[in-house]
Backbone as a chain_set.jsonl record, in Angstrom:
{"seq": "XXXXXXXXXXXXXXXXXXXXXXXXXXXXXXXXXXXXXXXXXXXXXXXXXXXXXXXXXXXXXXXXXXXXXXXXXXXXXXXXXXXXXXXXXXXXXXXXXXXXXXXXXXXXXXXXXXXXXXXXXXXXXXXXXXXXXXXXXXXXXXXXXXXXXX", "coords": {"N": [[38.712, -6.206, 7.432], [35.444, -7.779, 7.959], [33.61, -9.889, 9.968], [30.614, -11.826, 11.06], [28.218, -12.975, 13.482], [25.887, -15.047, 14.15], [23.899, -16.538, 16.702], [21.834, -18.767, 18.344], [20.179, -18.686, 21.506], [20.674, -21.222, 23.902], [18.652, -23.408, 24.787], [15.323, -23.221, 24.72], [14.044, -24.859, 23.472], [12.833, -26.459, 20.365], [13.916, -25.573, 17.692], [12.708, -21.886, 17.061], [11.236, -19.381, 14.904], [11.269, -17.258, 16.352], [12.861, -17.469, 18.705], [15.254, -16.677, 21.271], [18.434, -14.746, 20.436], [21.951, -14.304, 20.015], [23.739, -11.4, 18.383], [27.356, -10.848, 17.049], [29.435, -8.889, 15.826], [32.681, -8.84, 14.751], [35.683, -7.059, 13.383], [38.64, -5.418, 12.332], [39.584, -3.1, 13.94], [37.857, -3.923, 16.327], [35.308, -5.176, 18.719], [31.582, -6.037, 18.578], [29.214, -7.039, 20.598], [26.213, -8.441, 21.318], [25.876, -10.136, 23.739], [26.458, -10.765, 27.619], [25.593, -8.176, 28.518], [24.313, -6.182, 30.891], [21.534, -4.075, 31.164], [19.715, -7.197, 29.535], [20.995, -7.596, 25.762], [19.991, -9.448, 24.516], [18.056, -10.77, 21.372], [15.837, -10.945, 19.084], [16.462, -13.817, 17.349], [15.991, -14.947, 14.589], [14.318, -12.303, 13.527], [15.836, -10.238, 13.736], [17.867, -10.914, 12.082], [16.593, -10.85, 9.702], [15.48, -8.29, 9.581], [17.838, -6.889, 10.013], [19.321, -7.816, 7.093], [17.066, -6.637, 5.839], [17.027, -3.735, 6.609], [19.859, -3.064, 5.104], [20.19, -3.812, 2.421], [18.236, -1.687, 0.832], [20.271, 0.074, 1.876], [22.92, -0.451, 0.476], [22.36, -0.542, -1.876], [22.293, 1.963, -2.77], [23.446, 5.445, -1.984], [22.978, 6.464, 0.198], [24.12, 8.208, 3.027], [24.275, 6.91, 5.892], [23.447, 4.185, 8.056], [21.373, 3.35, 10.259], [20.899, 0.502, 12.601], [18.674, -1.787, 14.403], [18.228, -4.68, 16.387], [15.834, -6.976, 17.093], [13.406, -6.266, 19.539], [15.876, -5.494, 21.396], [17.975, -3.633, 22.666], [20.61, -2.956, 21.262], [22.622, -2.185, 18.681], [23.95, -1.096, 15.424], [26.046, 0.917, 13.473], [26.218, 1.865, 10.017], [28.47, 3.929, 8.654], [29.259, 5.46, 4.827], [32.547, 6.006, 4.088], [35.332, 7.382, 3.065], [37.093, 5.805, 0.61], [35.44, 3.313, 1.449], [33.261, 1.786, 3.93], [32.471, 2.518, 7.262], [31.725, 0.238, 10.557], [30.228, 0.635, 13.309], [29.424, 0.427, 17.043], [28.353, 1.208, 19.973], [30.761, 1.727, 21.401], [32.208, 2.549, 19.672], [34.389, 2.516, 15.876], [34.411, -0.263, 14.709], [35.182, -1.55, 12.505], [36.654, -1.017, 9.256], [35.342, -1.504, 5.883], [34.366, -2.83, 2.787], [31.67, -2.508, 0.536], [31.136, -5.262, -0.993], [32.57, -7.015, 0.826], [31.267, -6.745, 3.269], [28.134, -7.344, 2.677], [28.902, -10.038, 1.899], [29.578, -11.276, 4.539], [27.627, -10.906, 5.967], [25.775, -12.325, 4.761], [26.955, -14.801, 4.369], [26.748, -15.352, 7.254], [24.068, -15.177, 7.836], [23.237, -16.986, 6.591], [23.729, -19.59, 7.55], [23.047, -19.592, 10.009], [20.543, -19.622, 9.538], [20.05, -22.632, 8.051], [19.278, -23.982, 11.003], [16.653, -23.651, 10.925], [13.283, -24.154, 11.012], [11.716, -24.885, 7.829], [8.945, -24.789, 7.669], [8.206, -23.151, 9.382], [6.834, -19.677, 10.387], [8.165, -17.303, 10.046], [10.364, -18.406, 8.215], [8.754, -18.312, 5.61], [9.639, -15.087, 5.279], [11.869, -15.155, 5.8], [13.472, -17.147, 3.829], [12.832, -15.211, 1.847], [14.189, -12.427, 1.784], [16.645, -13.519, 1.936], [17.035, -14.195, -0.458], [16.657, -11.933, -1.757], [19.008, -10.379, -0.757], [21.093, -12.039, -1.851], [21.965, -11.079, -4.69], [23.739, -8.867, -4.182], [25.534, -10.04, -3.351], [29.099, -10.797, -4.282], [29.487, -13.338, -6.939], [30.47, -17.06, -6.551], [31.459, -15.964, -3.769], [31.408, -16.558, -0.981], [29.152, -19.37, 0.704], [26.314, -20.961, -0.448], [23.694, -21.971, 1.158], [20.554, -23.376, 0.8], [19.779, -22.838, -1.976]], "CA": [[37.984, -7.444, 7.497], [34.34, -8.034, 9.147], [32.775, -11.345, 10.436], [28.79, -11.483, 11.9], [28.16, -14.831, 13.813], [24.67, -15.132, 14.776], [23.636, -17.748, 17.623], [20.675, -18.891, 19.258], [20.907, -19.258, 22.712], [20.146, -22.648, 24.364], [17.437, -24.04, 26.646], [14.718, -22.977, 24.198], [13.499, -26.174, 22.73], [12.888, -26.692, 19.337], [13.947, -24.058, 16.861], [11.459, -21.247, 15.837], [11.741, -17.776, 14.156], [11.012, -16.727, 17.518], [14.104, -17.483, 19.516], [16.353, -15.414, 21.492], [19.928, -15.03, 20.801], [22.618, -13.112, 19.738], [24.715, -10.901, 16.921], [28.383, -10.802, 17.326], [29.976, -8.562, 14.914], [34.204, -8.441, 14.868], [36.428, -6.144, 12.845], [39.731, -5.018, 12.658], [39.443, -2.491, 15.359], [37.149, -4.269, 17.49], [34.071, -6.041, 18.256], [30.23, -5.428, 19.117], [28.684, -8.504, 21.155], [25.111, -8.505, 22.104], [25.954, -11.096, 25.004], [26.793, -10.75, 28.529], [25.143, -6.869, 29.168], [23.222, -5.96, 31.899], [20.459, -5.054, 30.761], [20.194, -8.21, 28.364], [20.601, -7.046, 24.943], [19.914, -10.632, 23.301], [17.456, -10.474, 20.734], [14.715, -12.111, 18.717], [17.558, -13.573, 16.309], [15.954, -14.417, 13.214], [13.706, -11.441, 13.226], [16.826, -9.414, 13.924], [18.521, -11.046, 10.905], [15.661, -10.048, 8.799], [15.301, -7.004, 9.783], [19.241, -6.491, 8.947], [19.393, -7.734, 5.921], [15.897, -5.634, 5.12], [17.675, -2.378, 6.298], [21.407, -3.257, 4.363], [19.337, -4.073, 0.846], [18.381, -0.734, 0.327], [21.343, 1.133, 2.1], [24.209, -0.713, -0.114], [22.237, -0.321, -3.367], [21.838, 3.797, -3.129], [24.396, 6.306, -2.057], [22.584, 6.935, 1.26], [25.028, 8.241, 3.81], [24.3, 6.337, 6.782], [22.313, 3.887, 8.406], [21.811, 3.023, 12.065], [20.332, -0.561, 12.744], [19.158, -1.988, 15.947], [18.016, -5.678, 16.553], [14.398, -6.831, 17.45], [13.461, -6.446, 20.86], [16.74, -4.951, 22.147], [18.848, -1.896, 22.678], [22.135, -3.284, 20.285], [22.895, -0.981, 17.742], [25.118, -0.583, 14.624], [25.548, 2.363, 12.445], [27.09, 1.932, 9.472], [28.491, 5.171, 7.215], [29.672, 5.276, 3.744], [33.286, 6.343, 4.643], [36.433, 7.441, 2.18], [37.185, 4.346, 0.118], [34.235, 2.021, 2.049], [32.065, 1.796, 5.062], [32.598, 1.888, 8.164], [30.807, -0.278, 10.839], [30.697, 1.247, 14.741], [28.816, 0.181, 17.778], [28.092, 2.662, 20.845], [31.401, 2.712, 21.43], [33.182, 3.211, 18.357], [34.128, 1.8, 14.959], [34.755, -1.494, 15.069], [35.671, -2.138, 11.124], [36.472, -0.879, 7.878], [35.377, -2.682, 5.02], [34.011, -2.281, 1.466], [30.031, -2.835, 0.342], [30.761, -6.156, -1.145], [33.096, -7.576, 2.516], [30.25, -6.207, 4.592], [27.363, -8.401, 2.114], [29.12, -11.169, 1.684], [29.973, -11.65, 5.505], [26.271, -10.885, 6.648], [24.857, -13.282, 3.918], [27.434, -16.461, 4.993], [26.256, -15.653, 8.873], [22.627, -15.466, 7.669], [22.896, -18.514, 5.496], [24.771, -20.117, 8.652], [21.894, -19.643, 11.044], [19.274, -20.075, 8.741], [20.055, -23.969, 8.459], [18.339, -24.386, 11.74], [15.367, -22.439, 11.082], [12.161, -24.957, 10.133], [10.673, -24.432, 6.472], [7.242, -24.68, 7.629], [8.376, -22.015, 10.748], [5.986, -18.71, 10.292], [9.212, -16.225, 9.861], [10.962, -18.929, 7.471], [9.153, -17.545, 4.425], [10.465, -13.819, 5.513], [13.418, -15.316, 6.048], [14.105, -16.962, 2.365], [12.325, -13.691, 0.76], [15.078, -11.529, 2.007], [17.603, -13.856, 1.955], [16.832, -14.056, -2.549], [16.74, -10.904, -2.666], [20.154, -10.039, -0.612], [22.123, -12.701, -2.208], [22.895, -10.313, -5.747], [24.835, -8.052, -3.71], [27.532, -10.837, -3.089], [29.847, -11.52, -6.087], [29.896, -14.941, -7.377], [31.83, -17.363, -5.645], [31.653, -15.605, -2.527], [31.026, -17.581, 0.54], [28.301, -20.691, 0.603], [24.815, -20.515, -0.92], [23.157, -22.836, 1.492], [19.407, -23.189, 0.636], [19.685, -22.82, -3.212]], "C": [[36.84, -7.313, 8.507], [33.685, -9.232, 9.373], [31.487, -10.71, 11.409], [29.106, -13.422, 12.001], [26.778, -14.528, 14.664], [24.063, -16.263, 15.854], [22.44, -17.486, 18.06], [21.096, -19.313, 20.787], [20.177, -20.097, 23.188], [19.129, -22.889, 25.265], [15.835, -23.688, 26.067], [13.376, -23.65, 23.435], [13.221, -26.091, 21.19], [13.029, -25.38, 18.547], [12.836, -23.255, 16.333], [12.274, -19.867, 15.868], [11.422, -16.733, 15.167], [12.473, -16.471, 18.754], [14.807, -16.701, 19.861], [18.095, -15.995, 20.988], [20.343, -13.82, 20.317], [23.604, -12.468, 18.71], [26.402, -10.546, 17.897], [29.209, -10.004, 15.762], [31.801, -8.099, 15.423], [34.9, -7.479, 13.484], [37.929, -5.899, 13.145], [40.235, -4.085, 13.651], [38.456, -3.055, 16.669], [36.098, -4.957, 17.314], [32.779, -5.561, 19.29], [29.399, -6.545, 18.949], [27.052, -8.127, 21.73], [25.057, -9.147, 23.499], [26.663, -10.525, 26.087], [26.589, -9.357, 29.117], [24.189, -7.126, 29.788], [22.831, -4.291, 31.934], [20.659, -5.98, 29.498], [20.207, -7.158, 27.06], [20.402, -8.479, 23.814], [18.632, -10.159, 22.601], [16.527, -11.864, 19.485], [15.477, -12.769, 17.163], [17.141, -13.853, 14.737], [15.456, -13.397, 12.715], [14.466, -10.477, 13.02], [17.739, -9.5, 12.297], [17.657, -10.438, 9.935], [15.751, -8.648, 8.802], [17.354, -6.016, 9.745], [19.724, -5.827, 7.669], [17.917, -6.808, 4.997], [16.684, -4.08, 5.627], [19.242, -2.458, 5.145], [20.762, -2.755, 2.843], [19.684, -2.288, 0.548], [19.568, 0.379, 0.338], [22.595, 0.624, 0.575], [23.586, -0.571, -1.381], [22.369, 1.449, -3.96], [23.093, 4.563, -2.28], [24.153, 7.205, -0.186], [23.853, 6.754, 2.551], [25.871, 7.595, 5.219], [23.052, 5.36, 7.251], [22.45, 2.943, 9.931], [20.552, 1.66, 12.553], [19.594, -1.146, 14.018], [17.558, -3.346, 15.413], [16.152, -5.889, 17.385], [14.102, -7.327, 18.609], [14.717, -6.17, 21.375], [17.24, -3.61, 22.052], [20.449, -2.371, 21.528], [21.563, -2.908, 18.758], [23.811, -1.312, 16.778], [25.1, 0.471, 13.654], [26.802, 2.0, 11.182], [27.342, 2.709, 8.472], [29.309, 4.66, 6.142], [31.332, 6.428, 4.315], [34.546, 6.422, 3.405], [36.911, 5.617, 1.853], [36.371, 2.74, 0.46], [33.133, 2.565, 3.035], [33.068, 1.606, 6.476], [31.725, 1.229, 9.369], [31.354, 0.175, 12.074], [29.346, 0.952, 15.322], [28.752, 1.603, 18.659], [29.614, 3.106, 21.28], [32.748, 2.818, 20.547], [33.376, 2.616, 16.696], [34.759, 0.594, 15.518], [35.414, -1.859, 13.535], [35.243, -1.339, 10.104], [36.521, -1.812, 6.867], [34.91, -1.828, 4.004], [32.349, -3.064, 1.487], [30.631, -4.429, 0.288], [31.135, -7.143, 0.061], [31.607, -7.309, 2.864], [28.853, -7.364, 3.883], [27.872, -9.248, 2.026], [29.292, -11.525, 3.536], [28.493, -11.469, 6.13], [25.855, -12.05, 6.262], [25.524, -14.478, 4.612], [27.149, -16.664, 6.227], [24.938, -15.857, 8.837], [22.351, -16.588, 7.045], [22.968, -19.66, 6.619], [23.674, -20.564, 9.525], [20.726, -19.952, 10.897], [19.047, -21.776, 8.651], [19.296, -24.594, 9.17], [16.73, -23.851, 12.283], [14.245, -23.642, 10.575], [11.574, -24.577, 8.736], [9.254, -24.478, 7.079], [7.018, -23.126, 8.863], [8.047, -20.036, 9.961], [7.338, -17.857, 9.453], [10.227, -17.334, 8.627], [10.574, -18.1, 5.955], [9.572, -15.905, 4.51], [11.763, -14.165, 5.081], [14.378, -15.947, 4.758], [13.913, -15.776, 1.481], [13.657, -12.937, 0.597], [16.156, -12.03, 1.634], [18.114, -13.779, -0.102], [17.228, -13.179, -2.504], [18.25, -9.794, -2.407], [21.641, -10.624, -1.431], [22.807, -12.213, -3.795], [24.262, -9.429, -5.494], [26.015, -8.901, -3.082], [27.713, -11.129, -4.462], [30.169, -12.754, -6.068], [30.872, -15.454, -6.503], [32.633, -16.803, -4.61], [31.0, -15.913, -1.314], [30.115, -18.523, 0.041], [27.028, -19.738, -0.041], [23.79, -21.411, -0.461], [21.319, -22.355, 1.017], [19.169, -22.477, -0.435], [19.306, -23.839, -4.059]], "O": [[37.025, -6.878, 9.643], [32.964, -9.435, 8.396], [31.375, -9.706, 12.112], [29.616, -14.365, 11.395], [26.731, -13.849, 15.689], [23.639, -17.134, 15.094], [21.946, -16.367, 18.194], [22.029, -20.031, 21.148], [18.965, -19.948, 23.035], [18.978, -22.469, 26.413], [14.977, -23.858, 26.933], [12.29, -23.232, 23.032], [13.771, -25.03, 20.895], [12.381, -24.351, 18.739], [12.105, -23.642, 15.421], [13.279, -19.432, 16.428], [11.321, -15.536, 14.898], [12.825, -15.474, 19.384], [15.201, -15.861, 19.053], [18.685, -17.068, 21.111], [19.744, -12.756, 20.162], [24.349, -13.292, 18.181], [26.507, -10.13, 19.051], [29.465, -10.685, 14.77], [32.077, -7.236, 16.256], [34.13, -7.411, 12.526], [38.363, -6.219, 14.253], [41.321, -4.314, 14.184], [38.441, -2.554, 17.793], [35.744, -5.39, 16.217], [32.862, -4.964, 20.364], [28.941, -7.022, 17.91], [26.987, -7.411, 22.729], [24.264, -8.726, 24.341], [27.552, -9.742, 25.753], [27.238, -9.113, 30.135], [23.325, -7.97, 29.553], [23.505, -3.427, 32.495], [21.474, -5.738, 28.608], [19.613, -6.082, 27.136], [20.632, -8.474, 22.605], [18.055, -9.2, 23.115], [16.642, -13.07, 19.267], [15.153, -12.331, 16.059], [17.676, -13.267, 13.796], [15.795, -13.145, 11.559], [14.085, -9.66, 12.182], [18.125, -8.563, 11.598], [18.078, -9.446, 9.342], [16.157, -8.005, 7.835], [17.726, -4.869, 9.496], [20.12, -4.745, 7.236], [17.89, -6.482, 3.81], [16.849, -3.299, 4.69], [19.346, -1.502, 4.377], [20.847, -1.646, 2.317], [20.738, -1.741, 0.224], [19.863, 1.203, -0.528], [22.976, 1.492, -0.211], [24.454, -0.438, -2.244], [22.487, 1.933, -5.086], [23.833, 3.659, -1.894], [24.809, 8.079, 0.38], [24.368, 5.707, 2.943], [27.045, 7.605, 5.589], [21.889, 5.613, 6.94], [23.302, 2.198, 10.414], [19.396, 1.991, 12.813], [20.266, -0.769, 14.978], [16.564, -3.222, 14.698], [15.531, -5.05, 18.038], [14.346, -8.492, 18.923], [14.771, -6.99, 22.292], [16.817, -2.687, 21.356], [21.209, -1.427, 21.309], [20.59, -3.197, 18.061], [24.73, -1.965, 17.272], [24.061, 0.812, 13.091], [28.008, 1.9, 11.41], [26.746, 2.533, 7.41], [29.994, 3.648, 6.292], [31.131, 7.509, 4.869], [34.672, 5.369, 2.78], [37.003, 4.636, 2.591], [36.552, 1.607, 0.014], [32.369, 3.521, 2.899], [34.026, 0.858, 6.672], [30.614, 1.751, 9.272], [32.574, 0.229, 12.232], [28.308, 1.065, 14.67], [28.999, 2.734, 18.243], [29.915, 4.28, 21.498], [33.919, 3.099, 20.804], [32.306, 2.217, 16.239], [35.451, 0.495, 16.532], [36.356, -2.644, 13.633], [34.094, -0.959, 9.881], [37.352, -2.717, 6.775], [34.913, -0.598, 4.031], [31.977, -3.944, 2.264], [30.673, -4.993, 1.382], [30.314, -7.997, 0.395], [30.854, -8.163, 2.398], [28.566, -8.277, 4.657], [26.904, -10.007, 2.061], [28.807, -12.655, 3.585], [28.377, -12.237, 7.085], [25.538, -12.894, 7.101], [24.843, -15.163, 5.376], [27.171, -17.819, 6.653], [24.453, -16.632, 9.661], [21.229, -17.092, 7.002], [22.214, -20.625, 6.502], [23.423, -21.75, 9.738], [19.941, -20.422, 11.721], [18.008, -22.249, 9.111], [18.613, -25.524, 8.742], [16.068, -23.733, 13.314], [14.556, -24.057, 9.459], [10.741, -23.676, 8.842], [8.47, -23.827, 6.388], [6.049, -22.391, 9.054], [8.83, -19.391, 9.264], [7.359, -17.879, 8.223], [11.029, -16.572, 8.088], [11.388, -17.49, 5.262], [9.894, -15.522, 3.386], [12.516, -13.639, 4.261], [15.536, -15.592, 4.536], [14.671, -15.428, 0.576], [14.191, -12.807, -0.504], [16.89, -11.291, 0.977], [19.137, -13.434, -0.693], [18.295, -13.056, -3.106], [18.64, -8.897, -3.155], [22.73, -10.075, -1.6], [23.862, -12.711, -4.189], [25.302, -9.291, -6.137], [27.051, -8.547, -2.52], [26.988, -11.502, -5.385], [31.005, -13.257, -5.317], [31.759, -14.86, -5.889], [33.842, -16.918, -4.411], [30.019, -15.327, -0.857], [30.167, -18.628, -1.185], [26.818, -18.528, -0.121], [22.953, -21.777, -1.286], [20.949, -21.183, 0.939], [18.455, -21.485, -0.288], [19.267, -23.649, -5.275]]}, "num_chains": 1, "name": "protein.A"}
């Protein structure tokens, strides 16, 4: 099992596609928090989501072995290989979760759908931010998690 929970962090004032915050990814072996390192590793969070779901897209459609991610404006990392019977997902220091392609898309997409909510439609990075979101949402199977902003 993998969960992604994306947050903005507070004191910011009105939401833009600018905002800092942070990725929280958990797993069955463990979890890989952007929050509370010194140096910060929060990050520019919808740009980060974008820039996610724009590396995932191509990795989960093609056969490509690995792919090593890292958030906009920080040092937080994930690498995730194609691994006997799935994927696995590992931070710097280790895996944190095995899962399968469609777990790993469907649990990005319901945290990106999640966070997206408070994003403005007229907000610069908004149309990025539905583009990607269209074009990730095949790789979940039906009737898997919400489809906010459909």
């Amino acid at each position: 099992m993998i969960t992604f929970q994306f947050t903005v962090r507070p004191g910011q004032g009105d939401p833009h596609g600018f905002d800092m915050g942070d990725m929280v990814v958990t797993g069955d072996l463990g979890t890989a928090d952007s929050s509370g390192h010194v140096p910060d590793r929060g990050m520019m969070i919808y740009l980060s989501v974008v820039g996610l779901l724009d590396a995932l897209l191509p990795f989960l459609r093609s056969d490509t072995r690995s792919l090593t991610y890292s958030g906009a404006d920080t040092s937080f990392k994930l690498v995730v290989r194609r691994a006997r019977g799935g994927l696995s997902v590992a931070d710097e220091n280790g895996v944190i979760a095995r899962t399968t392609a469609a777990e790993l898309a469907s649990a990005v997409l319901r945290a990106a759908e999640e966070l997206g909510r408070s994003l403005p439609r007229q907000d610069p990075v908004a149309s990025d931010w539905e583009t990607v979101l269209t074009a990730f949402r095949p790789l979940v199977p039906d009737g898997d998690g919400p489809r906010a902003g459909r």
